[in-house]
DRENVEX-992394 format. One record per residue (C-alpha): residue number from 1; residue in three letters; x, y, z. Coordinates in steps of 0.001 Angstrom, whole numbers, always signed. Layout:
<nodes>
<NUM; 'ala'; <X; Y; Z>>
...
</nodes>
This chain:
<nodes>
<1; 'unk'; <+142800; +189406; -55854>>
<2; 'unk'; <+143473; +187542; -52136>>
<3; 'unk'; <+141044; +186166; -50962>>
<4; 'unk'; <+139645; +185890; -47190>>
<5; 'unk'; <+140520; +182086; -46816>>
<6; 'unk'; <+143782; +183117; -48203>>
<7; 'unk'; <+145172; +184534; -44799>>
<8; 'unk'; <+142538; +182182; -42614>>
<9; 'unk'; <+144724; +180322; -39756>>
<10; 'unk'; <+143120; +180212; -36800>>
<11; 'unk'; <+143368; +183582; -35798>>
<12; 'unk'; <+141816; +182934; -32531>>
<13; 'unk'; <+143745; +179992; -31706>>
<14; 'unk'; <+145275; +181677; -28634>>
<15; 'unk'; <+143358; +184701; -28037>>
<16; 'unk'; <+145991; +187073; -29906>>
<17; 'unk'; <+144303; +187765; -33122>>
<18; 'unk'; <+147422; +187125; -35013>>
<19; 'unk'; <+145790; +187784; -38481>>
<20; 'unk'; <+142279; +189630; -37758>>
<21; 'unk'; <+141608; +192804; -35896>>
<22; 'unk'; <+141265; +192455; -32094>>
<23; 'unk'; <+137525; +193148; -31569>>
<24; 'unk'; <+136105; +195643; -28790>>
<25; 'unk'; <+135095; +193066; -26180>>
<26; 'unk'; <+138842; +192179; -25819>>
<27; 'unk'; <+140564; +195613; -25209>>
<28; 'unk'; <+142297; +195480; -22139>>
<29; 'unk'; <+141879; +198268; -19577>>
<30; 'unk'; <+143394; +201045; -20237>>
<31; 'unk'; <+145660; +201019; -16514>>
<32; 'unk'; <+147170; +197526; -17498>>
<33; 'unk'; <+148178; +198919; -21037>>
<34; 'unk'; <+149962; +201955; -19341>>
<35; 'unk'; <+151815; +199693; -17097>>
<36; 'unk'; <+152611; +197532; -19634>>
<37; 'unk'; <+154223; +200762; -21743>>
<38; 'unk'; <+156238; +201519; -18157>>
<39; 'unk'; <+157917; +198304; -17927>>
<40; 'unk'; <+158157; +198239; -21991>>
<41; 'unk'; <+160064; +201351; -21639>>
<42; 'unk'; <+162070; +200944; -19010>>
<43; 'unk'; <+164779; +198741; -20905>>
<44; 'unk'; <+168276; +199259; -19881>>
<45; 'unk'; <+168846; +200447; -23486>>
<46; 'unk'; <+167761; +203873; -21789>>
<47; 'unk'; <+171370; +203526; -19699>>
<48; 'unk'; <+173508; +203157; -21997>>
<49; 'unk'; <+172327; +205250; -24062>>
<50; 'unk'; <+173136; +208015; -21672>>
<51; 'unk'; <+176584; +206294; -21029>>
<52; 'unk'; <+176807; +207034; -24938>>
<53; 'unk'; <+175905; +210707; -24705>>
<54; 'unk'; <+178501; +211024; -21730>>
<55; 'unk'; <+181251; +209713; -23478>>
<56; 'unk'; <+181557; +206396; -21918>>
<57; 'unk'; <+184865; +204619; -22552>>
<58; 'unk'; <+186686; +207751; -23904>>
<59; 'unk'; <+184297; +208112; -26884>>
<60; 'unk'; <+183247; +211389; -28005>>
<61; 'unk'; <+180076; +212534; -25925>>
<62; 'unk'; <+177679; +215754; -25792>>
<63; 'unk'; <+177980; +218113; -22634>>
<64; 'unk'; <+174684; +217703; -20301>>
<65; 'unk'; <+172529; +220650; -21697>>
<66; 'unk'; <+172746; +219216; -25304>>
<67; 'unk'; <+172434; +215773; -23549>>
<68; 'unk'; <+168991; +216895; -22471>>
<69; 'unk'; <+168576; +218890; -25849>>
<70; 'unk'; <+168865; +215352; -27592>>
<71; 'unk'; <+166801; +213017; -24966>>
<72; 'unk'; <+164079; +215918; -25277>>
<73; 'unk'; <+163830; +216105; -29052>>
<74; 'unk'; <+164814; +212301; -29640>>
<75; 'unk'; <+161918; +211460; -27219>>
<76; 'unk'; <+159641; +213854; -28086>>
<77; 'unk'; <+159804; +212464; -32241>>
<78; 'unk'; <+159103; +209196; -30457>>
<79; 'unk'; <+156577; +210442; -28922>>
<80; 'unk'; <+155110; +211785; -31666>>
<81; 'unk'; <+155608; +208633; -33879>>
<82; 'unk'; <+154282; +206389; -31083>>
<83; 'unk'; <+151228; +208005; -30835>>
<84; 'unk'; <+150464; +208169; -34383>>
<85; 'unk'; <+150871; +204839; -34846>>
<86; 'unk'; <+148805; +204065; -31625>>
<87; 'unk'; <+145920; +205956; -33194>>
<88; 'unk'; <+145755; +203792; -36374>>
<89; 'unk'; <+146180; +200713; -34033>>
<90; 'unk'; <+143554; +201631; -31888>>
<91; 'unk'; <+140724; +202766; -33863>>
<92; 'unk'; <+141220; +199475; -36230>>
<93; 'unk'; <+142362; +196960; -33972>>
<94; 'unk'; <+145002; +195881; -36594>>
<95; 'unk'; <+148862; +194961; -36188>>
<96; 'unk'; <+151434; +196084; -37475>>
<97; 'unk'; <+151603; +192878; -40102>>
<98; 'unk'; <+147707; +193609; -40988>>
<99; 'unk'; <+147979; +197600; -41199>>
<100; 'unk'; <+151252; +197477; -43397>>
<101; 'unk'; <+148792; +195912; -45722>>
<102; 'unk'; <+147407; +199141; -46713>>
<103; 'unk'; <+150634; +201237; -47658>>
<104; 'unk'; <+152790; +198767; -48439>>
<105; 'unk'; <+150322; +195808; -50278>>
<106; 'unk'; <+149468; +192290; -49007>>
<107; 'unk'; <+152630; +190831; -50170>>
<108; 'unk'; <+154644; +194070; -50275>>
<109; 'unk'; <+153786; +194216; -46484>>
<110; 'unk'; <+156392; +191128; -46428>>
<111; 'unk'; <+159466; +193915; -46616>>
<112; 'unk'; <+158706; +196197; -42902>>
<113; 'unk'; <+158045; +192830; -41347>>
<114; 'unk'; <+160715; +191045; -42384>>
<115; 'unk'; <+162939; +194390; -41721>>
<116; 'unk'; <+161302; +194193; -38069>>
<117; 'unk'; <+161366; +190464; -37432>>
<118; 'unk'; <+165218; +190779; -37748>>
<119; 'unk'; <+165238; +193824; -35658>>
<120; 'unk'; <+163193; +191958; -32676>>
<121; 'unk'; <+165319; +189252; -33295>>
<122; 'unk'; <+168354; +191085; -32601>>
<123; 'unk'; <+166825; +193013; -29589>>
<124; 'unk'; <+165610; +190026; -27966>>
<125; 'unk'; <+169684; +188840; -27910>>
<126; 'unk'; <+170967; +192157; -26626>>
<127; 'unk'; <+168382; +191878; -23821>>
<128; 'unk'; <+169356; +188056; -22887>>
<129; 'unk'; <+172652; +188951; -23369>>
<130; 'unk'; <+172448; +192428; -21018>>
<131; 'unk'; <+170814; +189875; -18190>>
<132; 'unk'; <+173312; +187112; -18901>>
<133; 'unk'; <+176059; +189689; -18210>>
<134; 'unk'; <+174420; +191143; -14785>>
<135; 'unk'; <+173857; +187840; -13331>>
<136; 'unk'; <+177847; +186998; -14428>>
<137; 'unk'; <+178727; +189987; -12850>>
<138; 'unk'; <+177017; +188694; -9467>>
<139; 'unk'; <+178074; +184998; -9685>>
<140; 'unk'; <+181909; +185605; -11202>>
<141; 'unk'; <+183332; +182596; -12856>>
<142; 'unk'; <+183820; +179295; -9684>>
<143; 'unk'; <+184212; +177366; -12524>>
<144; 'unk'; <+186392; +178839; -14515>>
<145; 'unk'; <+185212; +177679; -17430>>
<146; 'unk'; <+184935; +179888; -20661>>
<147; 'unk'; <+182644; +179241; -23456>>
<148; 'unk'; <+183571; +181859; -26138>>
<149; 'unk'; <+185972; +184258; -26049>>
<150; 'unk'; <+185150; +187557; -28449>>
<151; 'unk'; <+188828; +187794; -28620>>
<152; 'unk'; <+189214; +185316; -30993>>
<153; 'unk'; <+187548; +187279; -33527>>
<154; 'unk'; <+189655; +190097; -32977>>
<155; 'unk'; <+187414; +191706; -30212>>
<156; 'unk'; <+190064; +191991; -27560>>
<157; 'unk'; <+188358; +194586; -25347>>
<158; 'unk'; <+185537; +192243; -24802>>
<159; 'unk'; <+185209; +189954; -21932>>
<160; 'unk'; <+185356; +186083; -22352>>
<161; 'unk'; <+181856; +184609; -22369>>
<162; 'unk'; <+181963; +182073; -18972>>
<163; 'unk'; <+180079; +179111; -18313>>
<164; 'unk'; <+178022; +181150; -15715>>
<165; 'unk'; <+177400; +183923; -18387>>
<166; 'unk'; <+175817; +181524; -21017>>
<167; 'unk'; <+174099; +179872; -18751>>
<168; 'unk'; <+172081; +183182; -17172>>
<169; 'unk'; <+171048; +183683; -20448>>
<170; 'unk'; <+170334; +180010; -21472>>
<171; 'unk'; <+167861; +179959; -18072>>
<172; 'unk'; <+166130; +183622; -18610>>
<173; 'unk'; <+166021; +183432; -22382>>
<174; 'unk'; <+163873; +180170; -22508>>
<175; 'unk'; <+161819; +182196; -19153>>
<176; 'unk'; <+161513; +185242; -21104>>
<177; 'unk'; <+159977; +182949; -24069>>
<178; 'unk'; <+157334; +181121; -21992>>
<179; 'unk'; <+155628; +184587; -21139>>
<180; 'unk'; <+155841; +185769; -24816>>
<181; 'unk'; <+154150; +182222; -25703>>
<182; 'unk'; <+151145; +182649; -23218>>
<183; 'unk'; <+150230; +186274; -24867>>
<184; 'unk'; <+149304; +189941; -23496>>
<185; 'unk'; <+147890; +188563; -20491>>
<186; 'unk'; <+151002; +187050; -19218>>
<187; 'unk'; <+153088; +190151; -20310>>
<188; 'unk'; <+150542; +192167; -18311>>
<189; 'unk'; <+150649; +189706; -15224>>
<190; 'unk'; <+155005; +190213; -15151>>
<191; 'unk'; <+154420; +194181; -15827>>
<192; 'unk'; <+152159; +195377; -13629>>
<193; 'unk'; <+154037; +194858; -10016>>
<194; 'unk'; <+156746; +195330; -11556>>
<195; 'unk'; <+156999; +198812; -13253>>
<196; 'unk'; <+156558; +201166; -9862>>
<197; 'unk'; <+159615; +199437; -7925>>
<198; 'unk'; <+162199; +199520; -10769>>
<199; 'unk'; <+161004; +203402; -11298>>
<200; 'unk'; <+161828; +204044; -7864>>
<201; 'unk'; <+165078; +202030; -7966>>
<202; 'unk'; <+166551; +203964; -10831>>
<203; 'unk'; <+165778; +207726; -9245>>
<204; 'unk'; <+167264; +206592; -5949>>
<205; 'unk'; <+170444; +205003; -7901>>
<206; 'unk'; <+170219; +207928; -9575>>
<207; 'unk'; <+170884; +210274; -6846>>
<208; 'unk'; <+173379; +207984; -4881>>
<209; 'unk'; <+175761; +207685; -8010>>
<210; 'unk'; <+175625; +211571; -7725>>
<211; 'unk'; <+176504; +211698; -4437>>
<212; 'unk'; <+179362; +209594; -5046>>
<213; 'unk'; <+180856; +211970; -7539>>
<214; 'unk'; <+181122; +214474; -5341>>
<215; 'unk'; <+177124; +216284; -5494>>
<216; 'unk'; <+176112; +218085; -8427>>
<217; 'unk'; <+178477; +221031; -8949>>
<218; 'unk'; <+181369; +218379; -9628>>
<219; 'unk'; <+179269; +216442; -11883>>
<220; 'unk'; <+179073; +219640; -13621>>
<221; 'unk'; <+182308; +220600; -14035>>
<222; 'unk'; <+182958; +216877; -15373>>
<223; 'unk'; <+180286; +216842; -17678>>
<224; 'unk'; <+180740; +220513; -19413>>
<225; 'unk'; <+184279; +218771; -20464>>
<226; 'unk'; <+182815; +216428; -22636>>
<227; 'unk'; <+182686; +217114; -26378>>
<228; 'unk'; <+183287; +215615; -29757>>
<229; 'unk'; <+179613; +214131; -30428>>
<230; 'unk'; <+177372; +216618; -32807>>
<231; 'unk'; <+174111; +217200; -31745>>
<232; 'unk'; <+172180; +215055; -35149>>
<233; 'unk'; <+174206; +212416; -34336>>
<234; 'unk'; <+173327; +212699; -30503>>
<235; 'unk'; <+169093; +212352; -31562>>
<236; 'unk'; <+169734; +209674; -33744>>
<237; 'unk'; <+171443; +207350; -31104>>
<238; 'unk'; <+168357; +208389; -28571>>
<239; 'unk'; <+165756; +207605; -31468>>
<240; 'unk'; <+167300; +204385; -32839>>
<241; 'unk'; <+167608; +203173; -29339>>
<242; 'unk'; <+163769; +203291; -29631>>
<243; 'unk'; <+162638; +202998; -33121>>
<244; 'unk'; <+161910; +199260; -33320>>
<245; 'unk'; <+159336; +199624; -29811>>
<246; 'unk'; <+158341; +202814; -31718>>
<247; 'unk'; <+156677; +200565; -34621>>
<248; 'unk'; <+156194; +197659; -32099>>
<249; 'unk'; <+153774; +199945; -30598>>
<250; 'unk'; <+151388; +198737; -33319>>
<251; 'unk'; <+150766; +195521; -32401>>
<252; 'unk'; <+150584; +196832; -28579>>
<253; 'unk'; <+148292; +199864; -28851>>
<254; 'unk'; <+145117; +197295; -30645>>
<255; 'unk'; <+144482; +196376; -27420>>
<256; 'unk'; <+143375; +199532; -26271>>
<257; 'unk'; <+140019; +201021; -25562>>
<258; 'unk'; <+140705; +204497; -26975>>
<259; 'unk'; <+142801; +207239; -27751>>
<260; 'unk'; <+143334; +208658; -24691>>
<261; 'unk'; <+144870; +205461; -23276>>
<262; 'unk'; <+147241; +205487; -26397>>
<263; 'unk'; <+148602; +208834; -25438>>
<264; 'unk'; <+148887; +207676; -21987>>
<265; 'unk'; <+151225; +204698; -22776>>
<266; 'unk'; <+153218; +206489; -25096>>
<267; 'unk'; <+153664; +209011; -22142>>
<268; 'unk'; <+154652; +206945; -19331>>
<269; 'unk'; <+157250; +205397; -21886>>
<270; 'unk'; <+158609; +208667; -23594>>
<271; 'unk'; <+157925; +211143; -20905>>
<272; 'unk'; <+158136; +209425; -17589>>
<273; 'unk'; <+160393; +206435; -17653>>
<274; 'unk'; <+162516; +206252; -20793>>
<275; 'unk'; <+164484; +209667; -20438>>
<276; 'unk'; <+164848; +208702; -16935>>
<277; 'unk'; <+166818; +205886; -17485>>
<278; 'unk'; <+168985; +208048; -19960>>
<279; 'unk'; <+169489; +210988; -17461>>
<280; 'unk'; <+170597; +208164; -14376>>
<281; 'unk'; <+173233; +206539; -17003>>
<282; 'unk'; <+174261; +209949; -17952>>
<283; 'unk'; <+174768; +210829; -14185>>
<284; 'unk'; <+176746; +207181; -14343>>
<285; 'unk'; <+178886; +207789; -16511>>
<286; 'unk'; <+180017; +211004; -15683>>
<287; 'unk'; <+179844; +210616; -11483>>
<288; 'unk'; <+181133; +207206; -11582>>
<289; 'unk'; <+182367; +205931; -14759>>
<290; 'unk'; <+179560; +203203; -15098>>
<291; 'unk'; <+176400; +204068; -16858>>
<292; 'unk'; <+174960; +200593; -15600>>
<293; 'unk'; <+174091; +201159; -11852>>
<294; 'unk'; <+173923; +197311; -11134>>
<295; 'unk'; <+177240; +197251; -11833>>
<296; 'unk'; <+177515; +200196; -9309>>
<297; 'unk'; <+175091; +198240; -6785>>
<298; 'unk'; <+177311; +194885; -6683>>
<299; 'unk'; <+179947; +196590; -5516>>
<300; 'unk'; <+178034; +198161; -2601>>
<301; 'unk'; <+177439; +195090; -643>>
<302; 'unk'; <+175025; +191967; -1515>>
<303; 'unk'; <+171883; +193219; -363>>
<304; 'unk'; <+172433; +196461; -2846>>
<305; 'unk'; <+173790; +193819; -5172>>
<306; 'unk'; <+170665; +191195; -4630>>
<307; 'unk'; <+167778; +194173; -5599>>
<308; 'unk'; <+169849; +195607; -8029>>
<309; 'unk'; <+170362; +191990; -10193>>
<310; 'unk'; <+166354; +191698; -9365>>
<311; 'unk'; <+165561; +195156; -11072>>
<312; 'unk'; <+167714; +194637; -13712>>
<313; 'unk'; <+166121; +191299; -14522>>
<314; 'unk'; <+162192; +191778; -14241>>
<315; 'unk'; <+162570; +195315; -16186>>
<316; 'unk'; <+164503; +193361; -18808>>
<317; 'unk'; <+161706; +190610; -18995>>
<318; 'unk'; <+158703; +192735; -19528>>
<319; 'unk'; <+160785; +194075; -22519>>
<320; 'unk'; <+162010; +191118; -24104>>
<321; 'unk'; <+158047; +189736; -23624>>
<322; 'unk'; <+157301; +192870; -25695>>
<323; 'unk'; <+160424; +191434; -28208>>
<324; 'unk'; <+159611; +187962; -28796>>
<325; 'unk'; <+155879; +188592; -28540>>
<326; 'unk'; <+155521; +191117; -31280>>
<327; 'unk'; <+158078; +189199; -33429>>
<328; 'unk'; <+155801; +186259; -33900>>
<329; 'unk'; <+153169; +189174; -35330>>
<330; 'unk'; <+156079; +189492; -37848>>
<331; 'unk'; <+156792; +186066; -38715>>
<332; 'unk'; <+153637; +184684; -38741>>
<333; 'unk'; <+151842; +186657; -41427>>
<334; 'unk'; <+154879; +186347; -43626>>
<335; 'unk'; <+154461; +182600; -43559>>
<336; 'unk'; <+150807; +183293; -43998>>
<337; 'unk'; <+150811; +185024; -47076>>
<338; 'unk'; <+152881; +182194; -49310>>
<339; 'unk'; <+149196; +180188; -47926>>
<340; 'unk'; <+150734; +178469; -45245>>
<341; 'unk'; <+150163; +177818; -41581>>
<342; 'unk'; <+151372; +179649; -38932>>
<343; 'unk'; <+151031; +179006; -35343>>
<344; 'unk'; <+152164; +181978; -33223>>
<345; 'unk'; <+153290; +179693; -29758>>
<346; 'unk'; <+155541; +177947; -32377>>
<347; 'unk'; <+157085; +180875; -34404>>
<348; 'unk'; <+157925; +182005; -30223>>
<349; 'unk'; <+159370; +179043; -28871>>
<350; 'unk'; <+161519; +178669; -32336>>
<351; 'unk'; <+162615; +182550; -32173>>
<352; 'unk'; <+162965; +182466; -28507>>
<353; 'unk'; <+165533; +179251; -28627>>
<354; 'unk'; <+167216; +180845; -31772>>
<355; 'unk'; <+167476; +184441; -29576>>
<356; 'unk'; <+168827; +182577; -27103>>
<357; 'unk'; <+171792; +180952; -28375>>
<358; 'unk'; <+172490; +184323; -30135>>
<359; 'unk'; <+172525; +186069; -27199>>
<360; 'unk'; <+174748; +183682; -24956>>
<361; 'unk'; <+177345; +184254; -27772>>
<362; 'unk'; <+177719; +188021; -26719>>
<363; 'unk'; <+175322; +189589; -29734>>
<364; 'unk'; <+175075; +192468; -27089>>
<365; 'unk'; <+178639; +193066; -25889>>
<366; 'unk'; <+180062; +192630; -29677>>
<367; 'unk'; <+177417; +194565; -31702>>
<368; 'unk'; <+174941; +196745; -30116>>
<369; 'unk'; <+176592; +200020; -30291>>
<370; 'unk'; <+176143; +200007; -33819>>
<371; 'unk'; <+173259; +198048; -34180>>
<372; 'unk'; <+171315; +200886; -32420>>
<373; 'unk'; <+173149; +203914; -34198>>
<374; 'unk'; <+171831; +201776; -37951>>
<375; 'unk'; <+168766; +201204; -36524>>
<376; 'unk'; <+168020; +205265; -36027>>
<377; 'unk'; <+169768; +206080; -39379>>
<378; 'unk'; <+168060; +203509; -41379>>
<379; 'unk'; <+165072; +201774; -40109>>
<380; 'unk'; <+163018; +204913; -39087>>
<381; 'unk'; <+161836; +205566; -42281>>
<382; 'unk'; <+160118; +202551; -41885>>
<383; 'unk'; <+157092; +204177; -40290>>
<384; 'unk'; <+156743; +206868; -43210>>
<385; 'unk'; <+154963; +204860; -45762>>
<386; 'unk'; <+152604; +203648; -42864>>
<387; 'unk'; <+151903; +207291; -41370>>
<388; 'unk'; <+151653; +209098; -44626>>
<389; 'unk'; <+149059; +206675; -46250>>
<390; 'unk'; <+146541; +206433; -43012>>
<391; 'unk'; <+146775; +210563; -42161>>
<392; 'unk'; <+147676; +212147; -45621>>
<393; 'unk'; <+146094; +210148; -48171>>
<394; 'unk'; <+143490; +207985; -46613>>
<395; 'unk'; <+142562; +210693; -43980>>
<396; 'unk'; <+142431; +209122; -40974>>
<397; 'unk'; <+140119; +205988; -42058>>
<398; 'unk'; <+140833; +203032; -43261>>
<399; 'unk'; <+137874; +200317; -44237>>
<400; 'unk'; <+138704; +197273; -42476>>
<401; 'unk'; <+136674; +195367; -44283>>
<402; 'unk'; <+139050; +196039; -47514>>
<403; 'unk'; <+141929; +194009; -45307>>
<404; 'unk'; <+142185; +191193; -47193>>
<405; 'unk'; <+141396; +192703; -51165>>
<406; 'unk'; <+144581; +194843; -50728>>
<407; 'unk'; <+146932; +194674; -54122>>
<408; 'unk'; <+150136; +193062; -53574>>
<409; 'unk'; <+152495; +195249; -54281>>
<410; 'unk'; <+152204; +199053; -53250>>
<411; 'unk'; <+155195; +200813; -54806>>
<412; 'unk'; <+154531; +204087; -53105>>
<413; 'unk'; <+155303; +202462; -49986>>
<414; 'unk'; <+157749; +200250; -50673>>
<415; 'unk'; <+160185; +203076; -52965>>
<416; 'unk'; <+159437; +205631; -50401>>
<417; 'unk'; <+160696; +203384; -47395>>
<418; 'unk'; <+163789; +202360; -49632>>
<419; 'unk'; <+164570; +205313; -50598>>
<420; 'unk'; <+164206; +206760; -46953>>
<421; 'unk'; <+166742; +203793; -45430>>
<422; 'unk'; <+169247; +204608; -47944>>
<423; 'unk'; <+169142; +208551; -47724>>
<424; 'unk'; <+169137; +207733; -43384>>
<425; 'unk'; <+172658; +205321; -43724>>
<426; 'unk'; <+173998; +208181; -46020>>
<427; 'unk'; <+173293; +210870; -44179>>
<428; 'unk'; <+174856; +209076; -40981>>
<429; 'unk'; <+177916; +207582; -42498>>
<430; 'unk'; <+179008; +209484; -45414>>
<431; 'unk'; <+177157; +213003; -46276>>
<432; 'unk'; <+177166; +215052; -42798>>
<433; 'unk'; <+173523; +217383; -42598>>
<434; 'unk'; <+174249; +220771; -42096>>
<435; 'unk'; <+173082; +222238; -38561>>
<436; 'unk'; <+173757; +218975; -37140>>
<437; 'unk'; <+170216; +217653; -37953>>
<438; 'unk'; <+169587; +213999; -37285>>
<439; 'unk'; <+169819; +211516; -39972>>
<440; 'unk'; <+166759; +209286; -39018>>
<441; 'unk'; <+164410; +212004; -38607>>
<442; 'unk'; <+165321; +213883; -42319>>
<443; 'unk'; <+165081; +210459; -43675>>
<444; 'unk'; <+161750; +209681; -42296>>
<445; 'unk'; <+160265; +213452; -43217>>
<446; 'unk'; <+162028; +212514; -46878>>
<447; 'unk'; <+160107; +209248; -46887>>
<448; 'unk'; <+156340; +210652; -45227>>
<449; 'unk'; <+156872; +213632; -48000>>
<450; 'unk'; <+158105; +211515; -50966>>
<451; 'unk'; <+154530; +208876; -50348>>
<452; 'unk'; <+151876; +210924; -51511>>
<453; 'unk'; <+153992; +212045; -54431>>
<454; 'unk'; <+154570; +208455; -55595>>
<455; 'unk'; <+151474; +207131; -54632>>
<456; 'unk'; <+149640; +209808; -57325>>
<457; 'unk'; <+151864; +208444; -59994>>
<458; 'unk'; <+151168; +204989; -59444>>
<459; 'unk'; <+148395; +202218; -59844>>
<460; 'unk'; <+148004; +202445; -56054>>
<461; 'unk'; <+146109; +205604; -56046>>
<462; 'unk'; <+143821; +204314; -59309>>
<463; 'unk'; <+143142; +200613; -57840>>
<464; 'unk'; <+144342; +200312; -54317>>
<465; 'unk'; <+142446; +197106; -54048>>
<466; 'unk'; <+143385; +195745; -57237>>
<467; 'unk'; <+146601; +193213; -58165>>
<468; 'unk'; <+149085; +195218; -58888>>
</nodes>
């Protein structure tokens, strides 16, 4: 059986509470959470994914009522997930590395953090690389140097990578990593004047790339022309642009001081700022044939350009804080649990550098189309194991005091998230759902249903605190 001294390493070391739950007299109050969730969700992810849904670069798209059909039902299931997850979080103070202890087994918990260290990993490049590209955009190329050209490898529509490009992201990536490696505090500090500006940036962008188009009854008679996208496939783009902060949420929502302050961040992230951004790329896309307004704000004159490189920067940091932050919660207990020490300020300057370099070689501008459309298929089946064992089978309680005398290995968990990731990738990619339903979301009911059924048949419901 683990043992306590097992997963000891100086949990306290930076206030973070990396591998013990966060106690009650260090909740954070509850308006600096909610802010935090505002500038968490507004990530430019939220653009292009409404650049996606409007067809952006002559790829099949969804007309604007079934846009809205999709950003309502893809962010209401986040929503929905968010919350639940926020709930456990809350009323245990546990992360997501400590909670996946109970479904999944102290060493089994090894697989969903692993699956979501790569995940951050690969998030935290896009978002370098997204900034890397604005400031590029701004600068040009004086120097006409070029440090990689995507063409090389057979990616011919993609723009060379210049000396000014790499070098944005160089300079933010190694910024965005010093804020991750001073903790909540300092992602709180960049969030909080931050989130009401770039809020009110995007609905007046919103409304001037509409004007541009011609008002709203041309936008309409654009957008009703656009087809060739099914409506499942629409939900699962919205919901795997989201998924990983959907499970990240975890290792946000301990901080808070109740329920009603979980609800109210995954609100202002699902309800007030995230299907904004989609709607104002949508508009984009369709009014001007850019889905990223600061690409539509450089070419309006350099003050436009100026606040529109600014928003695009500080809502990107308070995202990639989130990122890097919560991928050290990954790493670190991973490291832990083979009775080693990790130190959470290392594990973020190390993935930060890494992120970095990954992102200045255009991770974003090669791969993240389809590194959100797998995410949404495959990864949100994740949450199952975790949602079905704390609600269905445990009830709503876990003893937190039983942390560390978890069994190793809890099939139920990990053969119900398996099996969930493969159904979600075949549904997606090679067996179409009738009605158009989404893959992600019949994956993750598949998984949630199929955990109490395995975890009756297995040594997890007989000795859930013995080796297994």
């Amino acid at each position: 059986m683990a043992k306590q001294e097992d997963f000891e390493v100086l949990t306290h070391e930076d206030g973070e509470y990396m591998l013990s739950p966060v106690p009650e007299s260090e909740r954070r109050p509850t308006w600096k959470q909610v802010m935090v969730w505002v500038g968490f969700g507004y990530v430019v992810t939220g653009l292009f994914v409404g650049g996606v849904l409007a067809g952006f670069g002559g790829q099949p798209g969804v007309p604007p009522g079934m846009a809205l059909w999709a950003i309502g039902i893809g962010m209401g299931v986040l929503l929905v997930l968010t919350t639940l997850l926020g709930i456990m979080a809350q009323k245990t103070g546990l992360n997501l590395a400590l909670i996946s202890r109970y479904s999944y087994g102290s060493m089994g918990s090894n697989l969903p953090l692993f699956v979501m260290a790569l995940l951050t990993l690969g998030w935290f490049a896009s978002i370098t690389g997204m900034v890397g590209q604005i400031w590029s955009s701004l600068i040009g190329n004086p120097t006409g140097i070029t440090v990689f050209d995507p063409a090389v490898l057979g990616y011919k529509d993609i723009p060379a990578i210049t000396l000014e490009n790499f070098l944005a992201c160089a300079v933010f990536g190694l910024i965005f990593t010093y804020t991750a490696y001073k903790g909540m505090k300092a992602i709180e500090a960049v969030a909080i004047p931050v989130a009401p500006v770039i809020l009110i940036i995007a609905v007046i962008v919103g409304v001037g790339m509409l004007n541009e188009g011609g008002g709203m009854g041309s936008f309409l008679s654009e957008a009703n022309k656009i087809g060739g996208l099914g409506m499942g496939s629409a939900i699962t783009i919205v919901m795997g642009s989201w998924i990983a902060g959907v499970v990240m949420g975890v290792d946000l929502f301990r901080f808070n001081k109740s329920i009603k302050a979980v609800f109210a961040g995954a609100v202002a992230c699902f309800v007030l700022t995230n299907p904004l951004l989609n709607i104002v790329g949508y508009i984009g896309a369709v009014s001007v044939g850019q889905f990223n307004y600061v690409e539509w704000m450089i070419d309006k004159g350099i003050l436009f350009a100026l606040i529109g490189v600014f928003a695009w920067t500080t809502s990107l940091w308070t995202t990639n804080n989130a990122e890097l932050y919560c991928n050290s919660l990954y790493v670190g207990p991973v490291i832990s649990s083979y009775k080693k020490k990790a130190n959470r300020q290392k594990i973020v300057l190390i993935t930060g550098v890494v992120g970095t370099i990954i992102g200045s070689l255009a991770f974003y501008q090669i791969f993240f189309a389809d590194f959100i459309t797998i995410l949404g298929a495959g990864f949100l089946p994740l949450a199952g194991p975790l949602i079905a064992d704390y609600f269905i089978v445990k009830k709503g309680s876990y003893k937190v005091e039983e942390l560390n005398s978890q069994a190793k290995y809890k099939m139920a968990g990990i053969i119900s998230f398996l099996i969930g990731a493969v159904l979600g990738l075949v549904f997606e990619y090679a067996l179409v759902l009738p009605f158009g339903l989404p893959s992600g979301l019949v994956a993750l009911l598949i998984t949630i249903a199929l955990y109490p059924i395995i975890y009756r048949f297995t040594a997890d419901s007989k000795n859930p605190t013995a080796e297994a």
